[in-house]
N, C-alpha and C positions, 0 to 999 in steps of 0.2 A: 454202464448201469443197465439191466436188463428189466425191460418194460414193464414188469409187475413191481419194480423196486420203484423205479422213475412213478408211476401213480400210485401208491402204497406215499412217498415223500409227499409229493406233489397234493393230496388229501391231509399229510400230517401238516405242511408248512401251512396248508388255509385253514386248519382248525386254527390250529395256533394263533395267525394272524386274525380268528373271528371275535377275539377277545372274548370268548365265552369261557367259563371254566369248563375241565369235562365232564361233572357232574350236570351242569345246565345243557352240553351238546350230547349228554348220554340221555337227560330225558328226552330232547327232544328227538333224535333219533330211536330213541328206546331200545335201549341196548344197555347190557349193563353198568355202571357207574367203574366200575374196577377194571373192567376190559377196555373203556373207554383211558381213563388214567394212564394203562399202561400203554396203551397205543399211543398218544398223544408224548408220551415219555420216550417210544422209540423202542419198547421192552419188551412187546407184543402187535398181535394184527388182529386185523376184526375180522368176521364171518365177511362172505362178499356180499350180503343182505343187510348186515350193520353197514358195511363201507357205503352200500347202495344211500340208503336213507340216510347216511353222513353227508353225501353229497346231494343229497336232497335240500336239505336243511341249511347247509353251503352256498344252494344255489348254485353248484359247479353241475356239470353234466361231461359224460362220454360220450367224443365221437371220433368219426373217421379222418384222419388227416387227408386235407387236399394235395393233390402229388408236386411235390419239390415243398411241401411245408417247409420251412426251420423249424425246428426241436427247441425250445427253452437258450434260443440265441445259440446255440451248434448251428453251424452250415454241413450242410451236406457236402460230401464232396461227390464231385462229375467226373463220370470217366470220359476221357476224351476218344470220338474214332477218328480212325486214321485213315 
């Protein structure tokens, strides 16, 4: 999964799970109600200024991962030297 897909998911699973309908996370966000629906449906994607203020409203925030993070329960794997 490449990293615009992995946060694109990762903003659709928390809407969903905010139990808001999309019309209530489109006002609040302020974006339109249709764009919002279909996003949330998986059938479109938001401007990256709607996503911003989705995640606003979420409470979610972007940042930088600390080095050897785990990813969403993925391990990394280590190359070993010899």
């Amino acid at each position: 999964m490449e990293l615009k897909d992995e946060i694109t998911e990762t903003l659709r699973r928390a809407a969903l799970a905010s139990g808001r309908t999309s019309y209530a996370l489109s006002r609040a966000a302020k974006t339109s109600s249709a764009a919002m629906w279909m996003f949330t449906r998986g059938k479109g994607n938001l401007s990256l200024t709607a996503a911003g203020r989705l995640a606003c409203v979420l409470g979610l925030e972007l940042r930088k991962k600390r080095k050897g993070q785990v990813e969403h329960g993925k391990h990394r794997k280590r190359s070993r030297r010899t």
